[in-house]
C-alpha positions in Angstrom: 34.0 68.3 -21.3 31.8 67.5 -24.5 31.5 64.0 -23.2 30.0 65.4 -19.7 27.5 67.3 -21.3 26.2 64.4 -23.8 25.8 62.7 -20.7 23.6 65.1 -19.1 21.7 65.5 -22.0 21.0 61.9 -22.5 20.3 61.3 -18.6 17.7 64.6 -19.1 16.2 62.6 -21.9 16.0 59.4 -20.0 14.1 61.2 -17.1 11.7 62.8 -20.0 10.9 59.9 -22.0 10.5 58.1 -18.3 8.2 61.3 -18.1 5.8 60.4 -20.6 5.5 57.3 -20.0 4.1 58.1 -16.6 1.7 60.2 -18.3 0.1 57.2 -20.2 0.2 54.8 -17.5 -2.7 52.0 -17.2 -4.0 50.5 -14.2 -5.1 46.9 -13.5 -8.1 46.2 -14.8 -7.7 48.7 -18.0 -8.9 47.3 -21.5 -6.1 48.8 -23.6 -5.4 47.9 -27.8 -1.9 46.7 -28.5 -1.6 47.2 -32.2 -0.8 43.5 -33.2 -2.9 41.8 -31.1 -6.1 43.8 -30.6 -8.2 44.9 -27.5 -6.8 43.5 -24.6 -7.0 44.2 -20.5 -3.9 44.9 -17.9 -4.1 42.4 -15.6 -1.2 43.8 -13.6 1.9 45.8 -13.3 5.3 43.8 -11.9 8.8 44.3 -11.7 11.0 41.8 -12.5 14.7 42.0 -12.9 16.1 41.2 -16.2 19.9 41.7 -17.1 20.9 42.9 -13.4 18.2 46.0 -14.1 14.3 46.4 -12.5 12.0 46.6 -14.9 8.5 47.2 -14.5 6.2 45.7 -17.2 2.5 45.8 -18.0 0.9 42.3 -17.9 -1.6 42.3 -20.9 -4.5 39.3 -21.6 -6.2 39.0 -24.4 -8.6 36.6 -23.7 -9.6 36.2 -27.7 -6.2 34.5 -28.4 -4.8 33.1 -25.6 -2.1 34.7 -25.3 -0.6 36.8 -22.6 1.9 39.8 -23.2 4.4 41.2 -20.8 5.4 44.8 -22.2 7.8 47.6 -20.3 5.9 50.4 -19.1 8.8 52.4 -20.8 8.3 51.0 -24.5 4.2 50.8 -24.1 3.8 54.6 -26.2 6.6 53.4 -28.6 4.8 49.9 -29.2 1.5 51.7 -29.7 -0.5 50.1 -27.0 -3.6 53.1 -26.2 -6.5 53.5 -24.7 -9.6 52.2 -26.5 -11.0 54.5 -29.2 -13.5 57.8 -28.3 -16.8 57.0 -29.3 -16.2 59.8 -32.2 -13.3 57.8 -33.4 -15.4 54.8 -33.8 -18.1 57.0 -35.2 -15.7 58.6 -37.9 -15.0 54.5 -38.4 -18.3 53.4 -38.9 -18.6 56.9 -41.3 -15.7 55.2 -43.3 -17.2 52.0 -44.0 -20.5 53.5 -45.3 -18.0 55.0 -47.9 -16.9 54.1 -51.7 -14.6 51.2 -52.1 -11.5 52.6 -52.9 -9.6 49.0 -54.4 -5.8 50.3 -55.9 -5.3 48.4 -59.3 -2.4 47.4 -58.1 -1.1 43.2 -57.4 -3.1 41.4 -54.8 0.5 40.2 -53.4 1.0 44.4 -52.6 -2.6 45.1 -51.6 -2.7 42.7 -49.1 0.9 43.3 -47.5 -1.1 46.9 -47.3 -4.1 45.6 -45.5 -2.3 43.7 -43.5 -0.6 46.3 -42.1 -3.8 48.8 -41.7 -5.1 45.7 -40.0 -1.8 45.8 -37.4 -1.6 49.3 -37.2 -4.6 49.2 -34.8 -6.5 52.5 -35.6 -9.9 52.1 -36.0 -10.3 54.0 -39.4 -7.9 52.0 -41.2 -9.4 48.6 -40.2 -12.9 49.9 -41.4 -11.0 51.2 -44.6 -9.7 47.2 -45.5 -13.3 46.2 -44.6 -14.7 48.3 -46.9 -12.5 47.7 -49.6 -12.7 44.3 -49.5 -16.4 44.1 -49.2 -18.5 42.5 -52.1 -21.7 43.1 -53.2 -23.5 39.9 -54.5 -23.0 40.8 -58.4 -19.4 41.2 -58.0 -18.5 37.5 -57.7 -16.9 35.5 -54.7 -14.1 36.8 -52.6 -10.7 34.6 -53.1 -9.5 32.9 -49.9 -6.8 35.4 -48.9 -9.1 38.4 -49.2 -11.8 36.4 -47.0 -9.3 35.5 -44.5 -8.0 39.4 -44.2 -11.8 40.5 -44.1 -12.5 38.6 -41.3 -9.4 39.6 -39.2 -10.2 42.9 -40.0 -14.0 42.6 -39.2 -12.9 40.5 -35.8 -10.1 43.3 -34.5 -12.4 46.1 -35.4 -15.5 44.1 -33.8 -13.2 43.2 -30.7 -12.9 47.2 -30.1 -16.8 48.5 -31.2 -17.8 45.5 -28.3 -15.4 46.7 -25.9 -16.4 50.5 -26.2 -20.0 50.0 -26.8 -20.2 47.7 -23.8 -21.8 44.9 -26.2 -20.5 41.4 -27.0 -18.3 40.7 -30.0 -20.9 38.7 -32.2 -23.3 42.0 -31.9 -20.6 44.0 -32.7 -19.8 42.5 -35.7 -23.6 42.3 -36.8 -23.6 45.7 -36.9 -20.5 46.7 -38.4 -22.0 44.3 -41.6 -25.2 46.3 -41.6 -23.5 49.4 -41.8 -21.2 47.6 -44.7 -24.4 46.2 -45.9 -26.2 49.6 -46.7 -23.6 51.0 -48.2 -23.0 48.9 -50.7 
C-alpha cells in the first residue's frame, strides 16, 4: 500500500515539475543566457529519442564560441538557462560597478576560484561585482595575467548581455561598461 502511494506521489511530482517547465518555455528565435556559456539564441526545439525515451530538447547557438548546445526542455530551469536580464537588472549592474572595490585579503588561488564562479553563475550583478573588483586604477600597478584573463571574461559575458538587451553590438557594449568602470574609479 505505502509503495502505491510513493508512486503517486512521485508521478504527481513528475507532472508538476513537467508543469513548470512549460511555464518557462522558449521559442525559436529566443536569445536566452545559459549560465556557463553566456547569451545565446534557441535555434529550435526537437525530440529525439535517447535510451528508448522522447525527449524534447532546446537547440541553443552561441554564435561567440562556436558552440552549439542541446539541453532538455525538462532540466533548462534546473541548469539555469533564463531570459535575458530586465533593463533594471542591468541597471542595478551597471549601479554595482560604479561602486567600491571590495578585494577579500584572502589567496589569489581562492579569489579567483570565487570569481570564477560569479563569472558562471550568469547573473548580471555578480559579473559586474568581479569587474569591479578586479579593476585598476593607473597608480595601483599592473594587473597579473590570471586576473586580466578573468577581467576580460567577465567584461566579455557581461558585454555579450548589455549588447543583447540594449540592442547594440558587443564592442559598444563593452566601451561603456569601462566608462562606467572608468568614473568610478
Amino acid at each position: 500500500m505505502r509503495m502505491g502511494q510513493t508512486g503517486a506521489a512521485t508521478d504527481q511530482q513528475s507532472e508538476s515539475e513537467q508543469g513548470m517547465s512549460q511555464e518557462q518555455e522558449f521559442n525559436q528565435g529566443d536569445m536566452v543566457v545559459y549560465p556557463a556559456h553566456g547569451v545565446g539564441t534557441v535555434e529550435g526545439i526537437e525530440t529525439t529519442v535517447i535510451g528508448g525515451e522522447n525527449l524534447t530538447l532546446y537547440t541553443i547557438t552561441f554564435k561567440q564560441e562556436r558552440m552549439r548546445l542541446k539541453l532538455p526542455v525538462q532540466k533548462a530551469k534546473n541548469s539555469g538557462l533564463r531570459r535575458l536580464s530586465s533593463k533594471e537588472r542591468l541597471k542595478s549592474a551597471l549601479s554595482t560597478l560604479q561602486g567600491r572595490a571590495r578585494v577579500r585579503r584572502t589567496m589569489w588561488s581562492r579569489r579567483a576560484q570565487e570569481y570564477e564562479a560569479k563569472i558562471n553563475s550568469g547573473d548580471p550583478v555578480s559579473i559586474a561585482e568581479v569587474l569591479r573588483d578586479l579593476k585598476r586604477n593607473t597608480e595601483q600597478g599592473e594587473q597579473s595575467y590570471s586576473e586580466r584573463q578573468i577581467y576580460q571574461a567577465a567584461l566579455e559575458r557581461l558585454a555579450r548581455e548589455v549588447a543583447a538587451v540594449e540592442d547594440i553590438d558587443e564592442e559598444a557594449a563593452a566601451t561603456k561598461l569601462e566608462k562606467v568602470l572608468s568614473k568610478a574609479a
